[in-house]
C-alpha positions as CSV (number, residue, x, y, z in Angstrom):
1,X,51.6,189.7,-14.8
2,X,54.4,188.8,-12.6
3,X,52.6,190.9,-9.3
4,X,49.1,190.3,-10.5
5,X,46.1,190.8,-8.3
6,X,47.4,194.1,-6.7
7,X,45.9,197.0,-8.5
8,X,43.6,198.4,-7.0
9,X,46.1,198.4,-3.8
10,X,48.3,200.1,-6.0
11,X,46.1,202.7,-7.2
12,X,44.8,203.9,-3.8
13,X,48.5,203.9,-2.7
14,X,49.7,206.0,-5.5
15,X,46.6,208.3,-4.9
16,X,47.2,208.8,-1.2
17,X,50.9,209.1,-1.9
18,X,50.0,211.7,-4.6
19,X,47.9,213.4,-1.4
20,X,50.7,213.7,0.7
21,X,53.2,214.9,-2.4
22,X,50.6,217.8,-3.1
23,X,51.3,219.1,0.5
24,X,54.9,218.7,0.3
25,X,56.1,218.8,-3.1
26,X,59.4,217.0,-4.2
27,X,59.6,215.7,-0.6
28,X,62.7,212.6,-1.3
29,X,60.7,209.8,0.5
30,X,57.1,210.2,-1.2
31,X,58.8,211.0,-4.8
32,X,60.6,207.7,-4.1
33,X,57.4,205.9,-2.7
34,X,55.6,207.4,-6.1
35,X,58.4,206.0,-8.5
36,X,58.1,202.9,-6.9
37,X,54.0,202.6,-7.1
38,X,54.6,203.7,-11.3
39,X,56.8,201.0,-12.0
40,X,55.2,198.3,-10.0
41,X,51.6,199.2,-11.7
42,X,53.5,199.1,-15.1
43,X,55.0,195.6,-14.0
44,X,51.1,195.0,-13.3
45,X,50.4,196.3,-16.6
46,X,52.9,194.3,-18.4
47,X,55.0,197.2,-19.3
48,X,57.7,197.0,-17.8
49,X,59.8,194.2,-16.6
50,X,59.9,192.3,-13.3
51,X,63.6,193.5,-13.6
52,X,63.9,195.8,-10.4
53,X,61.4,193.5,-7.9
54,X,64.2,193.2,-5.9
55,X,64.6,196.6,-5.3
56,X,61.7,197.6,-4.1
57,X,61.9,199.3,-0.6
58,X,58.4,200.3,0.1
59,X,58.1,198.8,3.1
60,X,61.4,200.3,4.9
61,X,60.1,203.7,3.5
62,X,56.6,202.9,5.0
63,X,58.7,202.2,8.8
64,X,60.7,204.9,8.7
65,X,58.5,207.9,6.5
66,X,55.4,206.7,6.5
67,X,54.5,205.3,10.1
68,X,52.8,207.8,12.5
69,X,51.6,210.1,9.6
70,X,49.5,208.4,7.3
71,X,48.9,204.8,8.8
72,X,46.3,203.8,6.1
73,X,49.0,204.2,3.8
74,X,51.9,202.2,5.6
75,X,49.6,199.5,6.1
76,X,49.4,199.5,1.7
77,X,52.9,200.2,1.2
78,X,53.4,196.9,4.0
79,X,50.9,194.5,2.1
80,X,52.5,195.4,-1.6
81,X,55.4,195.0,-0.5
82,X,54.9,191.6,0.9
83,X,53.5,190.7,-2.2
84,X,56.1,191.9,-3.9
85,X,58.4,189.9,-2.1
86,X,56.9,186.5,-2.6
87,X,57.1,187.1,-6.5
88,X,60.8,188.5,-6.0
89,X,62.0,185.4,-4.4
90,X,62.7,182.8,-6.4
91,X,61.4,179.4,-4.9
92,X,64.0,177.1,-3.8
């Protein structure tokens, strides 16, 4: 459980993500913001790998998608990503 502890923020992200998706459907930013929320609750899960941490963009999707239309939201996709972060970066 390499990003333990953030389930439950990841469920009510994907579920307001999945909110959003059913208004616009196949809209790039929320699929990607969806993607992202599967693979990091599978990482939660333990399976998948911790792999793609690195990757993970949600919080320049949340500034630049997300801000200004569902604030609840960016303010999830912010704090998982922080989390995110600290387990991505190796300490020194």
């Amino acid at each position: 459980m390499v990003i333990g502890g953030l389930e439950l923020e990841l469920a009510e992200a994907r579920q307001r993500c999945e909110t959003l998706l059913a208004g616009r459907p196949g809209f790039p930013p929320l699929v990607s913001i969806r993607n992202q929320l599967i693979y990091l609750q599978q990482v939660c899960a333990g399976t998948a790998g911790p792999e793609r941490l690195g990757e993970i963009i949600l919080g320049l999707l949340a500034v630049r998608e997300i801000e200004g239309w569902d604030d609840e939201l960016a303010d999830l996709l912010h704090s998982i990503q922080a989390a995110v972060n600290r387990r991505a970066t190796p300490l020194a």
